[in-house]
Every structure is written in structure tokens, then in C-alpha cells.
C-alpha positions as a Markdown table, in Angstrom:
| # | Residue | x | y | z |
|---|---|---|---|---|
| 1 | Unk | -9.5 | -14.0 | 9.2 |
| 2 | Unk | -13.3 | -13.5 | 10.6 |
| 3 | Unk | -14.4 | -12.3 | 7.2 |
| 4 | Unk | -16.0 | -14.9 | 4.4 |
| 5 | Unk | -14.0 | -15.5 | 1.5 |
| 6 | Unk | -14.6 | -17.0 | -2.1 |
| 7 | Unk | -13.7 | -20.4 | -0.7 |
| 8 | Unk | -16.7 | -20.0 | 1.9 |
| 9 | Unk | -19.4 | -19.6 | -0.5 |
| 10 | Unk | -20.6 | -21.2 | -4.1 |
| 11 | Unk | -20.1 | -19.2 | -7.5 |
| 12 | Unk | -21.2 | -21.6 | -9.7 |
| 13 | Unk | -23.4 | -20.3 | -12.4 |
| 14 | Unk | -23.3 | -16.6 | -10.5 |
| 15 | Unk | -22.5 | -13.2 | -11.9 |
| 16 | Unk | -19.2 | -12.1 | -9.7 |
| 17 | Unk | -18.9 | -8.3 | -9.6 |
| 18 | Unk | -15.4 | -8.0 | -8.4 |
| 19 | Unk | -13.8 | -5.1 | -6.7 |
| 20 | Unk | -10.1 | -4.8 | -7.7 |
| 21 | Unk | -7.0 | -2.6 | -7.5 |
| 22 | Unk | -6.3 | -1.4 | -11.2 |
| 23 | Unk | -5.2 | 1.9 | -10.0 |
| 24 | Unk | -1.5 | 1.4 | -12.1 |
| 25 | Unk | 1.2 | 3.6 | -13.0 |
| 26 | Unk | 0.5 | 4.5 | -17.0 |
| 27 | Unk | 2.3 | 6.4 | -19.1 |
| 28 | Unk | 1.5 | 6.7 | -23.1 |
| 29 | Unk | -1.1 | 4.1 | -23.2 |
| 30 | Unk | 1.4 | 1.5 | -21.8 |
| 31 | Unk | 1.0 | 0.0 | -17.9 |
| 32 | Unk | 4.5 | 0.7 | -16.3 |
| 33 | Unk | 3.8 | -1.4 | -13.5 |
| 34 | Unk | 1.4 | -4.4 | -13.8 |
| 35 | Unk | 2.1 | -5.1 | -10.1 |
| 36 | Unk | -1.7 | -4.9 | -8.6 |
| 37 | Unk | -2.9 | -6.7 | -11.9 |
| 38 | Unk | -1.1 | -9.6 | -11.2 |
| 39 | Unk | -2.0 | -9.8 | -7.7 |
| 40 | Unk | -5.7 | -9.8 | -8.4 |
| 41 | Unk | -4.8 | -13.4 | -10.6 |
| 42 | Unk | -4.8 | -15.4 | -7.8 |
| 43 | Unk | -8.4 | -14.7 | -6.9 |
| 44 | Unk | -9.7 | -14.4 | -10.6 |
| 45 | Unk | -8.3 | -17.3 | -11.3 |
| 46 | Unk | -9.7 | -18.9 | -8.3 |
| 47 | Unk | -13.2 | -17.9 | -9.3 |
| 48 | Unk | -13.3 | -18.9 | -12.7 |
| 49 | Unk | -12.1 | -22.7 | -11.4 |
| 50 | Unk | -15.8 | -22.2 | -10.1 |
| 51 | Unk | -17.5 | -21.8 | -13.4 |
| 52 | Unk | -19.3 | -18.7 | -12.6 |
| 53 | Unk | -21.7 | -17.4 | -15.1 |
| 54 | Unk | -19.8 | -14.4 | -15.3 |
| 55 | Unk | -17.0 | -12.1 | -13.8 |
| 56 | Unk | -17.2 | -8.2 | -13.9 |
| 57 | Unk | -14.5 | -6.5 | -12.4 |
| 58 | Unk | -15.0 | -2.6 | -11.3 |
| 59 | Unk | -12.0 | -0.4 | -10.3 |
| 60 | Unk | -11.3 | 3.6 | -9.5 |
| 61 | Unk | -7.8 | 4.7 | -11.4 |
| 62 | Unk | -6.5 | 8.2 | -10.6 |
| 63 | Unk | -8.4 | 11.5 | -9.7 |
| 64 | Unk | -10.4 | 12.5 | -12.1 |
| 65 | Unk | -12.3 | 15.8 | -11.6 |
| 66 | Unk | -15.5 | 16.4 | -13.4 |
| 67 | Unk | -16.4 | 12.9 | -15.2 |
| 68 | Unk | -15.3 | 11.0 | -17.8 |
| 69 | Unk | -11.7 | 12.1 | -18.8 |
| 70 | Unk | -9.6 | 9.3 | -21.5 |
| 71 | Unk | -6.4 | 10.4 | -19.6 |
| 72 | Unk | -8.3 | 8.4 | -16.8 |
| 73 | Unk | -9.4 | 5.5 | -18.7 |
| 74 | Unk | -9.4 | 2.4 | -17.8 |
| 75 | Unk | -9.0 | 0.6 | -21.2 |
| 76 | Unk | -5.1 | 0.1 | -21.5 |
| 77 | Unk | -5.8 | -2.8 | -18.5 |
| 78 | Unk | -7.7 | -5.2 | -19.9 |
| 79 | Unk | -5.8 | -6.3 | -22.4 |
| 80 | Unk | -2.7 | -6.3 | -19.4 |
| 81 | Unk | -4.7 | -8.8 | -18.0 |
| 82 | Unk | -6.2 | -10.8 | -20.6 |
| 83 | Unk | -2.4 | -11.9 | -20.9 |
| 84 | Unk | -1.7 | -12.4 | -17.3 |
| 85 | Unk | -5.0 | -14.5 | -17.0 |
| 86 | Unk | -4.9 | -16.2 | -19.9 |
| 87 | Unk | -8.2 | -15.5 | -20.9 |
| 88 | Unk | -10.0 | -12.9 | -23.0 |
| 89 | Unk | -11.1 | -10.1 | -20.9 |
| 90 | Unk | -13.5 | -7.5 | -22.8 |
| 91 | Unk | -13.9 | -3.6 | -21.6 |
| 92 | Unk | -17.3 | -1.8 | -21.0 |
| 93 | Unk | -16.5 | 2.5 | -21.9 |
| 94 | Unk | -18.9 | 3.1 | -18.5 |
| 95 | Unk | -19.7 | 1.4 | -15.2 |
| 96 | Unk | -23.3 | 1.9 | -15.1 |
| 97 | Unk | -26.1 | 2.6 | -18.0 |
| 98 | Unk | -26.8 | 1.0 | -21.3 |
| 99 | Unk | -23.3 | 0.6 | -22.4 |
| 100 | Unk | -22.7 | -1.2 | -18.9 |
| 101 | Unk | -26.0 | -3.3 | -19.2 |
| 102 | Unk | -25.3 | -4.3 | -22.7 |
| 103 | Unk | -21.9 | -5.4 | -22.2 |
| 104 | Unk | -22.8 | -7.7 | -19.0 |
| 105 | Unk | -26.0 | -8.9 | -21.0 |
| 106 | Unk | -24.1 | -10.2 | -23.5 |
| 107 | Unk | -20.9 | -12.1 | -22.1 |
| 108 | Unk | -20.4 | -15.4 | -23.3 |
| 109 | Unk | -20.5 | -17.8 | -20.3 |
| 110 | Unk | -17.5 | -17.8 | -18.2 |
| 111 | Unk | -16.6 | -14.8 | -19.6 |
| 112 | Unk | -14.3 | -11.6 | -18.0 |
| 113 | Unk | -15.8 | -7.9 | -18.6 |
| 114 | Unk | -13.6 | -5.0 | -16.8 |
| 115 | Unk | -15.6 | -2.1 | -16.0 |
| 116 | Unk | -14.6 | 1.7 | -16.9 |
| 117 | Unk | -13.3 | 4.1 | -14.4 |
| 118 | Unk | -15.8 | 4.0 | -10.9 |
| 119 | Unk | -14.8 | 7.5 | -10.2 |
| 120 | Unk | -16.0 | 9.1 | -13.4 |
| 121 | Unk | -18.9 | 9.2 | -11.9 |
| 122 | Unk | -19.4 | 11.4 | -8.9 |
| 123 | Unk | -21.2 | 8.8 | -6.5 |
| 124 | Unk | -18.5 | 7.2 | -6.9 |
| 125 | Unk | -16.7 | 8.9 | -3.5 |
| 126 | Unk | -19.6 | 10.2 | -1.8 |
| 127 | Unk | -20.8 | 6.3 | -1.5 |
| 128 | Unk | -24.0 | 7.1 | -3.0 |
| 129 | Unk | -27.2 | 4.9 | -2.5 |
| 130 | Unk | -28.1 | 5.0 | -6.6 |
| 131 | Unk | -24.9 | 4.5 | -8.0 |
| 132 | Unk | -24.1 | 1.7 | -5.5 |
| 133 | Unk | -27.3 | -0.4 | -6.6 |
| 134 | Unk | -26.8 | 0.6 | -10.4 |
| 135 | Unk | -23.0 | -1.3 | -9.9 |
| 136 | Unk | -24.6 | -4.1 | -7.7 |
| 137 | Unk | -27.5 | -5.3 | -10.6 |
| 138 | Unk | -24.3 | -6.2 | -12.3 |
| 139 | Unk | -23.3 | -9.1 | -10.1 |
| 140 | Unk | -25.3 | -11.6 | -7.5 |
| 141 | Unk | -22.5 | -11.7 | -5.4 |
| 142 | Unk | -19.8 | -9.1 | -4.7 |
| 143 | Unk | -16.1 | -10.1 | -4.1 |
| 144 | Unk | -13.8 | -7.4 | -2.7 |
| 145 | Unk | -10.3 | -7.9 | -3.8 |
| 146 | Unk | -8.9 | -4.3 | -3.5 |
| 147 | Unk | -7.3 | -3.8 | -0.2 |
| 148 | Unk | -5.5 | -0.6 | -1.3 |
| 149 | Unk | -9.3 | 0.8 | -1.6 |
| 150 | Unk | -10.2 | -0.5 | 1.5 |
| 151 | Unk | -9.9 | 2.5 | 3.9 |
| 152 | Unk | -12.0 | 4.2 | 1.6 |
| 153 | Unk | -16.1 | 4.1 | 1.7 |
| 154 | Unk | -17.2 | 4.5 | -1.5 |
| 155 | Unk | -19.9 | 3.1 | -4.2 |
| 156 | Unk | -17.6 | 0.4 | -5.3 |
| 157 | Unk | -16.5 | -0.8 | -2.0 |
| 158 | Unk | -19.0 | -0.3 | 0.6 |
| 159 | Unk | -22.0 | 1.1 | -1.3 |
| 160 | Unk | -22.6 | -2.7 | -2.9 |
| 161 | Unk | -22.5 | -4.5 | 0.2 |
| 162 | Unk | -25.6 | -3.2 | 1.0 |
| 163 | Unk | -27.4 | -4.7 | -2.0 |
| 164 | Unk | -25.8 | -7.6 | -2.6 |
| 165 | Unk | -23.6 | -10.7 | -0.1 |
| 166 | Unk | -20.1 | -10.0 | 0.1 |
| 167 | Unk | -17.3 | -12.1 | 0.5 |
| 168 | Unk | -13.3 | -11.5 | 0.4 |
| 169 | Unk | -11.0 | -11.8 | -2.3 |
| 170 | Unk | -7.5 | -13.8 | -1.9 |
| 171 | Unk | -5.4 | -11.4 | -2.0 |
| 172 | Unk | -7.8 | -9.1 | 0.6 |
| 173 | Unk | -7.5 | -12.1 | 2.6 |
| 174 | Unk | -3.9 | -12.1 | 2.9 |
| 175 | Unk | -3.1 | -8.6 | 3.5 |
| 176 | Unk | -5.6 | -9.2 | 6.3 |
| 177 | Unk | -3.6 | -11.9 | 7.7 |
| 178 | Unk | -0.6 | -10.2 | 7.8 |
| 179 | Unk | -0.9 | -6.1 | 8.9 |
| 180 | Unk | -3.7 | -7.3 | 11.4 |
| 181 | Unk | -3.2 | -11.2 | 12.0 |
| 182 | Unk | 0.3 | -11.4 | 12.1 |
| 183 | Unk | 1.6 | -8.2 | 14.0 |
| 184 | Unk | -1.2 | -8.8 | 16.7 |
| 185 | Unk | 0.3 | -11.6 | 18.1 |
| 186 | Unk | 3.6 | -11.7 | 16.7 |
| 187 | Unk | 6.8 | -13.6 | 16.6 |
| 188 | Unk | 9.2 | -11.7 | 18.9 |
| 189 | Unk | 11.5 | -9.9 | 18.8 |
| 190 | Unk | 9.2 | -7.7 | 16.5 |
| 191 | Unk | 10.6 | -4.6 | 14.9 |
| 192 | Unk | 9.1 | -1.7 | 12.8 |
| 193 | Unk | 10.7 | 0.7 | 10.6 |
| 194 | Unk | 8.9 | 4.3 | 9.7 |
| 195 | Unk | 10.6 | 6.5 | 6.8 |
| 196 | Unk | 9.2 | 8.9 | 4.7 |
| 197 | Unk | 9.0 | 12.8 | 5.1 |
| 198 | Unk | 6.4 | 13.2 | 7.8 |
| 199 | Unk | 5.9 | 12.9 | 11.0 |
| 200 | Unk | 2.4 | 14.5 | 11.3 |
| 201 | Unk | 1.1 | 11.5 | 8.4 |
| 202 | Unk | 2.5 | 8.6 | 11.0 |
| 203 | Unk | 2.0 | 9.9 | 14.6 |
| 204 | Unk | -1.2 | 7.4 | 14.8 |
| 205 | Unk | 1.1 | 4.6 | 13.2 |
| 206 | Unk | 4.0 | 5.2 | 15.2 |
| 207 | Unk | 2.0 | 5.8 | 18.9 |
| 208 | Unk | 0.6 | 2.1 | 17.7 |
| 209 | Unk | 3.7 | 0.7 | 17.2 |
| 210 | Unk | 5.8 | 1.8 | 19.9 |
| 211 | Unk | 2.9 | -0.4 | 21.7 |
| 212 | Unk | 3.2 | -3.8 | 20.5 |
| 213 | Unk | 6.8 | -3.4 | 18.8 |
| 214 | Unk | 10.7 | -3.9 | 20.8 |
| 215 | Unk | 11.7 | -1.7 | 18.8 |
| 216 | Unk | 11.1 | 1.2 | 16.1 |
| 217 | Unk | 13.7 | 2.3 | 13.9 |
| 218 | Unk | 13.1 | 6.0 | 12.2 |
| 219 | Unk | 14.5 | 7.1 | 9.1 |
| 220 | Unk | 13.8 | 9.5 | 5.8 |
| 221 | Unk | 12.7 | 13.0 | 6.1 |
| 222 | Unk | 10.6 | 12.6 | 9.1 |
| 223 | Unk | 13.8 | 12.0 | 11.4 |
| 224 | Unk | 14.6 | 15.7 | 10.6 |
| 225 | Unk | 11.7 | 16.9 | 12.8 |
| 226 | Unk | 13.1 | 14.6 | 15.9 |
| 227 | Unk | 16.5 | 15.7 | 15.2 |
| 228 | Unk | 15.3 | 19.7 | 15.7 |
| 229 | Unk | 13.2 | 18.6 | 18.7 |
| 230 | Unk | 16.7 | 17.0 | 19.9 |
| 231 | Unk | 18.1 | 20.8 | 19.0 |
| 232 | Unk | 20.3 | 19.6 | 16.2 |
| 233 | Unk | 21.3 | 22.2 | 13.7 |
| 234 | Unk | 19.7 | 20.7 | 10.0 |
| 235 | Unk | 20.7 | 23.9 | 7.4 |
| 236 | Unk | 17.7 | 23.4 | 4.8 |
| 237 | Unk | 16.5 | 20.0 | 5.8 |
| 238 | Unk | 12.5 | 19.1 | 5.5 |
| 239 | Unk | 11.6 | 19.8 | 9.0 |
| 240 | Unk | 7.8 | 19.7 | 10.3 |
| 241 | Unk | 8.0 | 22.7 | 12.9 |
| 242 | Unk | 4.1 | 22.4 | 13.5 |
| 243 | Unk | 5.0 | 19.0 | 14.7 |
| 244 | Unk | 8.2 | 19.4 | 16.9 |
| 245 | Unk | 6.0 | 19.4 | 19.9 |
| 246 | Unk | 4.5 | 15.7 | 19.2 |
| 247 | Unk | 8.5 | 14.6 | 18.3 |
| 248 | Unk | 9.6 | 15.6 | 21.8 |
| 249 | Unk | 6.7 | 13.9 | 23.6 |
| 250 | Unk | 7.3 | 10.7 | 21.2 |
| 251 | Unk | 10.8 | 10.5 | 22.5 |
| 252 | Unk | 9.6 | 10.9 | 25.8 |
| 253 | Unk | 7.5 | 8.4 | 25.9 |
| 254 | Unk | 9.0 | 5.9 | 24.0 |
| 255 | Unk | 11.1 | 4.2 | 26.7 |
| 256 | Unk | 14.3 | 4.0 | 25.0 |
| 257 | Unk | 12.1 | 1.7 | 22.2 |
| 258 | Unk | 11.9 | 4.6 | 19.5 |
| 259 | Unk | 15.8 | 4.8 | 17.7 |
| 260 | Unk | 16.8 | 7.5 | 15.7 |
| 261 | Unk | 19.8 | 8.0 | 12.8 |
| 262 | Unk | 23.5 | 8.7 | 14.4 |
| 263 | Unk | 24.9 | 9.8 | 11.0 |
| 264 | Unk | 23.8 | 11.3 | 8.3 |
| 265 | Unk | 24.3 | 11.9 | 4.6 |
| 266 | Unk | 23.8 | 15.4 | 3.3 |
| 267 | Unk | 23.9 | 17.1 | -0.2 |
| 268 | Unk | 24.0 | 20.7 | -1.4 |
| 269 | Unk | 21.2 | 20.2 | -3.6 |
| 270 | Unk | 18.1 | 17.2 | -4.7 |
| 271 | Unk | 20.4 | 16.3 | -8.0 |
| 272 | Unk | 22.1 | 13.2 | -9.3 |
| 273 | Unk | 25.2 | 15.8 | -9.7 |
| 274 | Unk | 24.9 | 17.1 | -5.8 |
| 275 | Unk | 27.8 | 17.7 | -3.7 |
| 276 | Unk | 27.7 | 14.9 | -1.0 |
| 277 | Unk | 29.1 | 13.7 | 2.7 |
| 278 | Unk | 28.5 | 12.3 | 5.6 |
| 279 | Unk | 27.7 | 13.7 | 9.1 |
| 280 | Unk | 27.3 | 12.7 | 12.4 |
| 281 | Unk | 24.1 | 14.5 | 13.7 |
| 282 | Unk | 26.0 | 16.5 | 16.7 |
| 283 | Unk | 27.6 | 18.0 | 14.5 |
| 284 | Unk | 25.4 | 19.8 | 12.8 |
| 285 | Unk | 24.3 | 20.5 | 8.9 |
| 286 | Unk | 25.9 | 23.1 | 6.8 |
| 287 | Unk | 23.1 | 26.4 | 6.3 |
| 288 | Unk | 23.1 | 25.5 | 2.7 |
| 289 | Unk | 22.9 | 21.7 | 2.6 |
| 290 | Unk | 20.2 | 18.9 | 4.0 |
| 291 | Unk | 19.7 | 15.7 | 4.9 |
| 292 | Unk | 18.8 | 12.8 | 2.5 |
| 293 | Unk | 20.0 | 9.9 | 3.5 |
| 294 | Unk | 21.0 | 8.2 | 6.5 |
| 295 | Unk | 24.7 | 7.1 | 6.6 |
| 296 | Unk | 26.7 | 4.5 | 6.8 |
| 297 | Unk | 27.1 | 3.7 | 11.3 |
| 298 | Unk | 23.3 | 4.4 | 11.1 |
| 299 | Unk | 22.9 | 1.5 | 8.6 |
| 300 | Unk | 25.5 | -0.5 | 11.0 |
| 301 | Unk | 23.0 | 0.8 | 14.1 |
| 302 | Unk | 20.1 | -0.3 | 12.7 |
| 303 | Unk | 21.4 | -3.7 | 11.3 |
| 304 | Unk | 22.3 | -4.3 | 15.3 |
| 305 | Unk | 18.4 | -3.6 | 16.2 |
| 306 | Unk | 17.5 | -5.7 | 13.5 |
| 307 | Unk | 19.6 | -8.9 | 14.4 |
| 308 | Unk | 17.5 | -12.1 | 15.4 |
| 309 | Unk | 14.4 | -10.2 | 15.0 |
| 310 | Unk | 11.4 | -12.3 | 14.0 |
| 311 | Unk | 8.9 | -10.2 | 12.5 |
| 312 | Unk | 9.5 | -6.8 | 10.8 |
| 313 | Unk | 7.3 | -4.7 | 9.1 |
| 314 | Unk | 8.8 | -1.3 | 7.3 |
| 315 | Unk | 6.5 | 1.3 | 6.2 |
| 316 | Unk | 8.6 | 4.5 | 3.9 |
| 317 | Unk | 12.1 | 4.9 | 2.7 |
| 318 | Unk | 15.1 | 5.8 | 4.6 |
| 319 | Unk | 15.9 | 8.3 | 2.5 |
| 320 | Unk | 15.2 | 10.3 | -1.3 |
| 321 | Unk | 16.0 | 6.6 | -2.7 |
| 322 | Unk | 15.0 | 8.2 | -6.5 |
| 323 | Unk | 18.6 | 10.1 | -6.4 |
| 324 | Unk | 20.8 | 7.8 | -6.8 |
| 325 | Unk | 23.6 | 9.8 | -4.2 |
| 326 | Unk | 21.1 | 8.9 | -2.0 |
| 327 | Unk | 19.7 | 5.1 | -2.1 |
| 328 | Unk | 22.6 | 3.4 | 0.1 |
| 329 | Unk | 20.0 | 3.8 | 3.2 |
| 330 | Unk | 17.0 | 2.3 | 2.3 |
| 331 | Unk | 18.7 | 0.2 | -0.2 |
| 332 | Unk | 20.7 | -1.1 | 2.8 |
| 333 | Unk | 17.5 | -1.8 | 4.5 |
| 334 | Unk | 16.1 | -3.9 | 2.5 |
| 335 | Unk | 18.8 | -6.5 | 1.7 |
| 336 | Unk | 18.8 | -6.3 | 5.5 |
| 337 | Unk | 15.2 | -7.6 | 5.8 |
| 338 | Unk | 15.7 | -10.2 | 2.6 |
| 339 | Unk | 18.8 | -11.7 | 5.0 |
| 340 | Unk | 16.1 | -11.8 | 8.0 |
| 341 | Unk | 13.4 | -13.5 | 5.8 |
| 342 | Unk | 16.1 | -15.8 | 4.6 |
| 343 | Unk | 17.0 | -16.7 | 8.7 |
| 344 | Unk | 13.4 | -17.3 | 8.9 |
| 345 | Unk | 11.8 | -13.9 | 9.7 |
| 346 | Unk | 8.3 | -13.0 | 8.7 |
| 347 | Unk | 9.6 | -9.8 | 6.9 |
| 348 | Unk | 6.0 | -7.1 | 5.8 |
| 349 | Unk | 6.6 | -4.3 | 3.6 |
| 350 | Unk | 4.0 | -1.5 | 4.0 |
| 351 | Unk | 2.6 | -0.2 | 0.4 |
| 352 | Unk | 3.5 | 3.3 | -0.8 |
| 353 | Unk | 7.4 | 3.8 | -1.6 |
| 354 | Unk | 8.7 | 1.2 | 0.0 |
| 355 | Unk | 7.5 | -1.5 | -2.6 |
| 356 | Unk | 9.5 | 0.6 | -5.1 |
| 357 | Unk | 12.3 | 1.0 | -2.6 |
| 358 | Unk | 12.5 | -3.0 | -2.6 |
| 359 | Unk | 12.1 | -3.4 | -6.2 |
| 360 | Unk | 14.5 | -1.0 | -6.4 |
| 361 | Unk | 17.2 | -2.9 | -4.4 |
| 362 | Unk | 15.6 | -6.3 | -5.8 |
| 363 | Unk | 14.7 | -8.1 | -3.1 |
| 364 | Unk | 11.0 | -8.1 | -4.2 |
| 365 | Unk | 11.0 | -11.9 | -4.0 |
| 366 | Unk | 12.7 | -12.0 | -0.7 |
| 367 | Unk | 10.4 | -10.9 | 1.4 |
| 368 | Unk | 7.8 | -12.9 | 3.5 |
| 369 | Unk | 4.9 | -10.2 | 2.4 |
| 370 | Unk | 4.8 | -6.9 | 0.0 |
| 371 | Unk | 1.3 | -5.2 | 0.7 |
| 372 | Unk | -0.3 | -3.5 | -2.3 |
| 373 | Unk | -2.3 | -0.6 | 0.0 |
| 374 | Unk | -0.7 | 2.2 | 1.1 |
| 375 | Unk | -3.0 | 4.4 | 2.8 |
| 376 | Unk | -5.3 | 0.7 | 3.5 |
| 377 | Unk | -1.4 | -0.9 | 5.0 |
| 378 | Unk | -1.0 | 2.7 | 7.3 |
| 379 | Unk | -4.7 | 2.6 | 9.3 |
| 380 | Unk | -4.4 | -1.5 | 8.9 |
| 381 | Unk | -1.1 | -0.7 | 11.3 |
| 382 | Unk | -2.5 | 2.1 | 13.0 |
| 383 | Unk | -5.2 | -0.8 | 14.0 |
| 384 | Unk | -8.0 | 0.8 | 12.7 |
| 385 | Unk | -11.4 | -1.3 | 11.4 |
| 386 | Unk | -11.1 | -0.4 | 6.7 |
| 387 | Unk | -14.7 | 0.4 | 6.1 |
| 388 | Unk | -14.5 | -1.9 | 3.0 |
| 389 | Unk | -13.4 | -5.0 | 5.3 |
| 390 | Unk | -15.9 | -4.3 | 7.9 |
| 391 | Unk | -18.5 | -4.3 | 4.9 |
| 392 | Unk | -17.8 | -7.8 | 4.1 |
| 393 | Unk | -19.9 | -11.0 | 5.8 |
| 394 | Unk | -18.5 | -12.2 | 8.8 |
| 395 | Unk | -18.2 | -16.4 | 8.9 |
């Protein structure tokens, strides 16, 4: 970690403008997934041991077009997290102007203010100069905490840096360590695992892994497009013909490292109720059926590739894991990487899908590391430099 941290720098007495991750799952005024709440407690509890004058957390939630919009509203959270952290945690209704200045101005010391919605106003994206100093007179030092921001370079993320010292959060800090730190020099052998339905939105990430990894096992919809470029028959399976060209040079160049399904487990139709069997890819698909799933002697491949490995990382689901006819694969998968961390493996699961794919099977607490960025985990993998982590002072 070359970045400064909260533990490199004094917050004593300070107002702490905090960039977290509140952007949670909500449904009727109720958080259905407190998830990147509690992993901002670490940090905010770690800063208030400092007795800080103040902490003011700011967070984006969801895409709201136009300004302010109470479908987007940030206020359901902070009383989420008053009861994780233990402490009272007030709510502003804007992140800038009077209502903003009043509510810092008048805090009691040591107390918690969360911040409404960054992205109801438009700055917010566009990393404007204005709005980014309006959010920084809140705070005389900025913490960012929100990795799954962090490929993003916008107001709350960037913009502030440039108005006030910035340090990382905890939790920044470890997803650092372990989607750059760890899988640059890692304990070998080192697999990966790619799912999800694309091949196009992982070419970068899997032309970077096929580089440092011994292996790379592909599952989910995106296997379909390899499977065509093989010239397997797939009947009404997601395939990505625009990519079939970058499949067959993948497989080309992959040296025997990139391994793909043997079997497969089709349906006639995306329904709890579907018709369902197993295939072996030669064979072909029916023209009325598709793949969503892999089967069972591609579960026993994979668990072969996997055996004595020493550091995984899985980004995306093996399979439509929300149907239940089709969660054995990925389900599979990730009992298979809680028996590798429990042999000692350093076991990192990418963001996105797969953290409810392992919650899912749950394993969630059997895993070395469960990263709370999706997009930020992808380029983290791809080895690209996150604009909000390059922001930050270096030590």
C-alpha cells in the first residue's frame, strides 16, 4: 500500500469528510442489504477513537436523472448505521448549500452527519471544480473509503482532493492489498475464475489474467460465445457474435491456460418450472433450449484445476444462479473456494454477482476476501491505476 491512510495522519479535533459506499439495495424505505454499511465501520469507527471534531460522510446512491428525486434519497441509511456504529448519526436533505452548512455548523463534538445524495447534483459526475470545493469546506481532511466509487472521477472522489489532503480509508486499504497487492506477486499455483454473460465486458480482465494466472477457468453466459467460436451448436443460448472473433484469438493464445465447460445444463425456458438436462457440449443444444448452467463433470473439471491452488480470485457466476434449476454451478464453486481457504488458500471474490452468488451458497465467512466494488474490483484486476486511488497522498 503506497497510499496514506487514517493511521498515517492525525484527526484529532479535525472535521473528516468521508467518502463512503452507501449505494445499497432498498426497497420500501427498508435497506435489504446493509453489506457496504458495515464495511465502512471499521474505518468510522477507527476515526472516531481519534476524537475528531467532526465526521461527515458523503455518498452517490443510484442514477438519478434530473436532481433531487426521494426514490434516491439517502435518508433510510443513517439510521442503518447509527445502529451498526453505535452512535447517533444525523442526515443533512442536501450536500452542499445552507441546509448542508447548517447541519455541519452545528454538530455536537464528535458527532456523525451523513450527507444527501452527491449525484443530485449534476457536478457530481462531470467532477466539477465548484461543487468539488463546496463538498471540501465541509471537512479539513478528506478520507476516501469507497472503493466501489473508485474507478469513477467524480466531485466526491477526486474533485476534493484537489482542495483538501487525502488519505485512505480501512477498508480502501484492504481492497488495495488484495486485487493489486496480492495477485501481483502471488502465492502459486494462482487461479482465476471469469462468469457472467459477456465476453466483450472482460476481454481486458481476462487478456490480464491469462498473464499472471496458471490457470483461468470460464463459466456463465460468456462461455457460450467460446463455445460458437469452437463451432458448437447452442439453440437459443446468449451468444456475443460481435465478439466470436476475440474468443477464437483468446483460445489461441491462451496456451492451454484458458479452460472451458465440458458439460452443460440447459433448460427450455429462464423459469423455476423449466424443463431441464444436462449436455455434453459436442453434442450440441436443442434449437429451442439454452445454456444456464454448467454441469455436473464441468464442476468435477474445474474442482481438478482448482486442487492445491493457493490464491484464487473469481469474478461472475457460473451460471443464472437466481433460478434455482440453475445454482448447482456456481453454488458448487464457491464451497469449492471456502474448502481452499480452509487448506490455507488466499480465496478473493470480485464484487458484482458473485458476492450474492457466495451469500447465496453461504460461504460469505469462508472466504479469505469479498471485495465490495464491482466495476472498481474489474479495472483493479484488469491492473489499471482507479482515479480515486491515484488521488489520494502517496506516503
Amino acid at each position: 500500500m503506497t497510499k496514506m491512510t487514517i493511521r498515517d495522519v492525525d484527526l484529532r479535533g479535525k472535521r473528516v469528510l468521508v467518502r463512503v459506499d452507501f449505494n445499497v439495495p432498498i426497497e420500501d424505505g427498508k435497506i435489504t442489504d446493509d453489506t457496504r454499511i458495515s464495511a465502512a465501520v471499521p474505518t468510522l469507527k477507527a476515526i472516531l477513537e481519534q476524537k475528531p471534531k467532526s465526521i461527515i460522510l458523503m455518498s452517490h446512491f443510484g442514477r438519478p436523472k434530473g436532481g433531487p428525486d426521494p426514490k434516491f434519497s439517502l435518508a433510510p441509511v443513517a439510521p442503518a448505521l447509527a445502529a451498526l456504529l453505535g452512535v447517533d448519526v444525523q442526515f443533512a436533505a442536501d450536500s452542499i448549500g445552507d441546509i448542508a452548512d447548517h447541519a455541519t455548523a452545528n454538530l455536537p463534538s464528535g458527532g456523525v452527519l451523513l450527507l444527501e445524495n452527491t449525484r443530485f447534483h449534476a457536478g457530481e459526475e462531470k467532477n466539477d471544480d465548484a461543487l468539488s470545493e463546496q463538498l471540501a469546506k465541509h471537512g479539513d481532511i478528506f478520507v476516501n473509503d469507497a472503493f466501489g466509487s473508485a474507478h469513477r472521477a467524480h466531485s466526491s472522489t477526486v474533485g476534493v482532493t484537489r482542495f483538501l489532503p487525502s488519505v485512505s480509508g480501512l477498508l480502501m486499504e484492504k481492497e488495495i492489498e488484495y486485487l493489486s497487492t496480492t495477485l501481483e506477486n502471488p502465492a502459486r499455483p494462482f487461479v482465476a475464475i471469469l462468469g457472467g454473460a459477456k465476453v466483450s465486458d472482460k476481454i481486458a480482465v481476462i487478456e490480464a489474467l491469462l498473464g499472471k494466472c496458471d490457470g483461468l477457468l470460464i463459466g456463465g453466459g460468456m462461455a457460450n460465445t467460446f463455445f460458437k467460436a469452437q463451432g458448437h451448436k447452442l439453440g437459443k443460448s446468449l451468444v456475443e457474435d460481435s465478439a466470436l472473433d476475440t474468443a477464437r484469438g483468446l483460445l489461441e493464445s491462451a496456451g492451454g491456460k484458458l479452460i472451458l465447460p465440458i458439460d452443460a445444463v440447459i433448460g427450455d425456458k429462464f423459469e423455476d418450472d423449466s424443463q431441464v438436462r444436462t449436455i455434453q457440449l459436442e453434442d450440441g443444444v436443442p434449437d429451442d433450449w439454452a445454456i444456464y448452467d454448467i454441469g455436473a463433470a464441468t464442476i468435477k473439471l474445474f474442482a481438478e484445476k482448482l486442487n492445491g491452488a493457493k490464491t484464487v480470485v473469481w469474478n461472475g457466476p457460473m451460471g443464472v444462479f437466481e433460478k434455482k434449476p440453475f445454482a448447482a454451478g456456481t453454488t458448487a464453486v464457491a464451497h469449492l473456494l471456502a474448502d481452499l481457504t480452509k487448506a490455507g488458500a488466499t480465496t478473493i471474490i470480485g464484487g458484482g454477482d458473485s458476492v450474492a452468488a457466495i451469500e447465496n451458497a453461504g460461504v460469505t465467512d469462508q472466504v479469505t476476501h469479498i471485495s465490495t466494488g464491482g466495476g472498481a474490483s474489474l479495472e483493479m484486476l484488469e491492473g489499471k491505476t482507479l482515479p480515486g486511488v491515484a488521488a489520494l497522498k502517496d506516503k
